[in-house]
RORO-693318 format. One record per residue (C-alpha): residue number from 1; residue in three letters; x, y, z. Coordinates in Angstrom, 2 decimals, padded with zeros to 5 digits, m for minus. Each point is the difference from the previous one (the first is absolute). Layout:
! residues N
@resi: NUM; resn: ALA; c1: X; c2: Y; c3: Z
...
END
This chain:
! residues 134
@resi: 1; resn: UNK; c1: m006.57; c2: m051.83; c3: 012.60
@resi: 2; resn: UNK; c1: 002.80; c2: 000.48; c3: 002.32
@resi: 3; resn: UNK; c1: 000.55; c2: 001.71; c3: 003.32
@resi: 4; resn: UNK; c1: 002.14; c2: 002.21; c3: m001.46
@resi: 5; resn: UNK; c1: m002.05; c2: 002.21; c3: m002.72
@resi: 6; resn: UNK; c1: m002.38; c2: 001.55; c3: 003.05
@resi: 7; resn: UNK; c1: 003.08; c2: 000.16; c3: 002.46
@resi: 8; resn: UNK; c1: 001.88; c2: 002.19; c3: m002.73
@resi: 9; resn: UNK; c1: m003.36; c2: 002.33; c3: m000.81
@resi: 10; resn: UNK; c1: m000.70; c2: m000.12; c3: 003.34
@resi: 11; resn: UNK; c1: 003.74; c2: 001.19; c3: 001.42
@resi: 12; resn: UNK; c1: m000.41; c2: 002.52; c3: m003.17
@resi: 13; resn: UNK; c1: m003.39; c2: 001.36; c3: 001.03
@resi: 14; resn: UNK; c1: 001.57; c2: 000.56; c3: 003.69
@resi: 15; resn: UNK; c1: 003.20; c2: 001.61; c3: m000.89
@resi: 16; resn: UNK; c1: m002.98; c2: 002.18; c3: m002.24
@resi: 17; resn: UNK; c1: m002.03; c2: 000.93; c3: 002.60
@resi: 18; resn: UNK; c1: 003.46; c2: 000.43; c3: 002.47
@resi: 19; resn: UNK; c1: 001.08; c2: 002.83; c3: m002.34
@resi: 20; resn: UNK; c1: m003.61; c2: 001.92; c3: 000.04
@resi: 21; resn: UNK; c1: m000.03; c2: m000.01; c3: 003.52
@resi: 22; resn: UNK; c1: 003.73; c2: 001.03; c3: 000.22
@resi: 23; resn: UNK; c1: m000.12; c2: 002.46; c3: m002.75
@resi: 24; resn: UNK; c1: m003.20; c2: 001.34; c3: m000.33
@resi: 25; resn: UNK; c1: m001.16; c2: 003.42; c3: 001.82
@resi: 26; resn: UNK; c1: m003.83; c2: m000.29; c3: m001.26
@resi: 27; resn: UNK; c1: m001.85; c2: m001.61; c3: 002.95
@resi: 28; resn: UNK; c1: m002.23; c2: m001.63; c3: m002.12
@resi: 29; resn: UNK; c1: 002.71; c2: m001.76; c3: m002.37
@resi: 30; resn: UNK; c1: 001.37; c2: m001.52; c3: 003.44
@resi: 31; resn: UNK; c1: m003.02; c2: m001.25; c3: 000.56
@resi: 32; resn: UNK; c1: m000.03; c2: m001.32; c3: m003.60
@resi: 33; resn: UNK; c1: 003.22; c2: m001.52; c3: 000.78
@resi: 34; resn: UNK; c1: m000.84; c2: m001.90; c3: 003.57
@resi: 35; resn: UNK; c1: m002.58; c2: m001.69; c3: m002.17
@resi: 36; resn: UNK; c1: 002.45; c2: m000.90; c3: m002.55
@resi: 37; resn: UNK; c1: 001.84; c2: m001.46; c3: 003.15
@resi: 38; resn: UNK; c1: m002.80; c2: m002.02; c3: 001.34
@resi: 39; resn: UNK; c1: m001.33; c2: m001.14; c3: m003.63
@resi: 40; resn: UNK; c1: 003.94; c2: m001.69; c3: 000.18
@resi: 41; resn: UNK; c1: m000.45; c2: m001.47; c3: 002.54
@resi: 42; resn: UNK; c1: m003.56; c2: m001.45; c3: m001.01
@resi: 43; resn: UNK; c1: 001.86; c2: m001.05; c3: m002.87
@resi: 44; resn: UNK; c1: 002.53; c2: m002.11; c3: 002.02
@resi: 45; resn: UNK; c1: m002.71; c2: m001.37; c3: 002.55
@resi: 46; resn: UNK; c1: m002.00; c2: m001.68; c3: m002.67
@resi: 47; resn: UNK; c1: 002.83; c2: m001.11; c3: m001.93
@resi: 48; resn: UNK; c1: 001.18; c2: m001.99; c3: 002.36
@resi: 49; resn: UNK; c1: m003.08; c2: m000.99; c3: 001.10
@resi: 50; resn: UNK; c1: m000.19; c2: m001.78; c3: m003.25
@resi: 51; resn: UNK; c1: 003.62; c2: m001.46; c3: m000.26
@resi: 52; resn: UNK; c1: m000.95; c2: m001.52; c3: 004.05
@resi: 53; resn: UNK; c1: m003.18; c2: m001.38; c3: m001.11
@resi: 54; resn: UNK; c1: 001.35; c2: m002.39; c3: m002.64
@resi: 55; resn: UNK; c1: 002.49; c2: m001.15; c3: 002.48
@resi: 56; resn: UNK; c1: m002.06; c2: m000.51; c3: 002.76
@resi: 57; resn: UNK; c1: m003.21; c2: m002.41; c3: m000.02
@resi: 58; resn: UNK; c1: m001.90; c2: 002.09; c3: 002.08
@resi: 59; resn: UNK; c1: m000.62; c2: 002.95; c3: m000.94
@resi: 60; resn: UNK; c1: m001.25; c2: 003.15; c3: 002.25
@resi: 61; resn: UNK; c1: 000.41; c2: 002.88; c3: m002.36
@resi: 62; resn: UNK; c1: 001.30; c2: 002.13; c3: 002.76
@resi: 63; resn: UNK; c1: 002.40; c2: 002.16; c3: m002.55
@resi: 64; resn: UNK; c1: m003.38; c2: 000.82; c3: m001.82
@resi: 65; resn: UNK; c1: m001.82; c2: 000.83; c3: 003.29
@resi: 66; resn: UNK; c1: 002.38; c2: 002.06; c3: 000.96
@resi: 67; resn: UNK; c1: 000.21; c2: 001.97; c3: m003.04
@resi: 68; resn: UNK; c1: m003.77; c2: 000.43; c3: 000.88
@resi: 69; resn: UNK; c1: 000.90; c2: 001.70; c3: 002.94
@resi: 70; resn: UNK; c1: 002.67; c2: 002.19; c3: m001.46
@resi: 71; resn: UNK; c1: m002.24; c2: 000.81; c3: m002.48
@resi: 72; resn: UNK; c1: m002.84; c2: 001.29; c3: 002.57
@resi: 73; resn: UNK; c1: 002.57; c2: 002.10; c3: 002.15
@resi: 74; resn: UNK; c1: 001.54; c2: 001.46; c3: m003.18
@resi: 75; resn: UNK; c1: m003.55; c2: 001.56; c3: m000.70
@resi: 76; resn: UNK; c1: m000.75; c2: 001.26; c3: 003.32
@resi: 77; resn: UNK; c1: 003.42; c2: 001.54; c3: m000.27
@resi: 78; resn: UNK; c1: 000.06; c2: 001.63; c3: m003.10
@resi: 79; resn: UNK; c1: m003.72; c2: 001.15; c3: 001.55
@resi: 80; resn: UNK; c1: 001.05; c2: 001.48; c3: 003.12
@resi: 81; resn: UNK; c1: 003.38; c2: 001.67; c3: m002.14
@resi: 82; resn: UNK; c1: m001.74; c2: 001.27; c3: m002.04
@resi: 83; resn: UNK; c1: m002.08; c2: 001.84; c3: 002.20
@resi: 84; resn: UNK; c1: 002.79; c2: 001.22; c3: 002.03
@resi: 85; resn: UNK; c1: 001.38; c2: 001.56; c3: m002.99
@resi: 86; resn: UNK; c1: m002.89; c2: 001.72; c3: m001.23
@resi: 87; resn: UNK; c1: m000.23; c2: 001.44; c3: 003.24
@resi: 88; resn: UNK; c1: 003.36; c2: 001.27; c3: 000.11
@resi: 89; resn: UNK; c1: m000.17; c2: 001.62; c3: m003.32
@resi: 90; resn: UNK; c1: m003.42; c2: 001.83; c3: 000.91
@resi: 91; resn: UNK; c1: 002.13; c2: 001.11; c3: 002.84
@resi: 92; resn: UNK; c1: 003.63; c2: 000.54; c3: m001.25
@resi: 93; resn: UNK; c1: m001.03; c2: 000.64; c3: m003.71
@resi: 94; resn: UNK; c1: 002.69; c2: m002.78; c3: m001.24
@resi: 95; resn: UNK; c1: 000.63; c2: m003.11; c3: 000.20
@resi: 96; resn: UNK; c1: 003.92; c2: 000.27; c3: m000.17
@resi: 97; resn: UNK; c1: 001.43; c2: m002.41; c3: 002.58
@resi: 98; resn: UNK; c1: 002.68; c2: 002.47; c3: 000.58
@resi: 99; resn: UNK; c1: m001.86; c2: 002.62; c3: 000.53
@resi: 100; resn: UNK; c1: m002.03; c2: m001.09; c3: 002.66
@resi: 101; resn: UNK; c1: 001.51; c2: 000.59; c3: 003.50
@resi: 102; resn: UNK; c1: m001.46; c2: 000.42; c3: 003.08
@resi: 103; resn: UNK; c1: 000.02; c2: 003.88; c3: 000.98
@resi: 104; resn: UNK; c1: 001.83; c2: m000.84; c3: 003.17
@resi: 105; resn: UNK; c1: 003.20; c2: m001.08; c3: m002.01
@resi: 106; resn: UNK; c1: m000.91; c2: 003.27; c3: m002.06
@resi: 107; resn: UNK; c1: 000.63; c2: 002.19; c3: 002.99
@resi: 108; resn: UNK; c1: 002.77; c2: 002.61; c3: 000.20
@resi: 109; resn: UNK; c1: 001.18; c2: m001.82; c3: 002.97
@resi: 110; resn: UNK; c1: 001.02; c2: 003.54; c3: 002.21
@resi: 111; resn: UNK; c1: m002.49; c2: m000.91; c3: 002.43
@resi: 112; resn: UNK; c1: 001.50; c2: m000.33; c3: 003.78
@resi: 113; resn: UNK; c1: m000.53; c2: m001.80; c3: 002.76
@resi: 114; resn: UNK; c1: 000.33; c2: 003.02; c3: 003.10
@resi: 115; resn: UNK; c1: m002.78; c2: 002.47; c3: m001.54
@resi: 116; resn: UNK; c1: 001.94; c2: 003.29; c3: m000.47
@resi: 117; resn: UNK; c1: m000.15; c2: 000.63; c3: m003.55
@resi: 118; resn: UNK; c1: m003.69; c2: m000.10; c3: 000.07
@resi: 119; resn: UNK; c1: m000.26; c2: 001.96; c3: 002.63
@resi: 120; resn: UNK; c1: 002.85; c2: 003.23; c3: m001.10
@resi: 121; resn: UNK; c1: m002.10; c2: m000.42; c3: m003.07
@resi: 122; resn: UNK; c1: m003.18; c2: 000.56; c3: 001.20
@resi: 123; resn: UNK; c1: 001.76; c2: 002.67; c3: 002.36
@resi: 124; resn: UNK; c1: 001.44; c2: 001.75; c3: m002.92
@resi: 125; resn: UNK; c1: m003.35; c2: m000.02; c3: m002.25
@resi: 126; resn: UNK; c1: m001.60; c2: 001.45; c3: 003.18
@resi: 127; resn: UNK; c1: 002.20; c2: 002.93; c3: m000.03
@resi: 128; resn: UNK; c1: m000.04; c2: 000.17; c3: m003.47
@resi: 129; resn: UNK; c1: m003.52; c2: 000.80; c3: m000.13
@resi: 130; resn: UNK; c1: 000.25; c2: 002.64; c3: 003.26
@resi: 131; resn: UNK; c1: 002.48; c2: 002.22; c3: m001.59
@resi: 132; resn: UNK; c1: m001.87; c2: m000.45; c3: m003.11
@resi: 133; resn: UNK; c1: m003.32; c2: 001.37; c3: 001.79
@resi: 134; resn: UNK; c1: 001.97; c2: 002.81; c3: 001.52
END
């Protein structure tokens, strides 16, 4: 077989996985997607694992080994995502990427740095509530 039919499916299942993580708002279908990314590049590690090994005399299988090792992260990731997202949608109630901002960046943003808004507030709600009791 040539180097060329697992290059092509492998660029294809990239560009695949490129356009879930670009596109997608779902956490869990970006997730879905980084795996498509990594099973890629598994794809390309042991394919030319293979096309080096009939070139070469010695032969260490490092392509496959390494797709080993891509193989073991990918789990522990997917893992550890997933938990993060379940966590955030017990918390949030969705699982929207766009939806989920910090509440800093959800502030109004009138808050000032010298102090005297908070304190004619508090100054105004105090004499609010005397004229109110008399």
């Amino acid at each position: 077989m040539h180097l060329a039919y697992p290059a092509v499916l492998s660029a294809l299942l990239f560009c695949t996985g490129l356009y879930g993580v670009l596109a997608r708002r779902n956490a869990i279908l970006v997730l879905m997607s980084v795996e498509l990314m990594l099973n890629a590049v598994n794809l390309n590690l042991v394919a030319f694992d293979v096309w080096l090994s009939k070139t070469a005399q010695d032969t260490l299988h490092s392509g496959q080994a390494l797709t080993l090792f891509t193989i073991a992260i990918a789990a522990a990731e997917i893992g550890i995502g997933l938990a993060i997202v379940l966590a955030v949608y017990r918390n949030r109630g969705t699982s929207d990427i766009d939806k989920l901002r910090d509440t800093a960046e959800t502030d109004d943003g009138d808050d000032s740095d010298d102090g005297h808004d908070a304190h004619e507030s508090a100054a105004s709600t105090t004499a609010e509530k005397a004229e109110a009791t008399a």
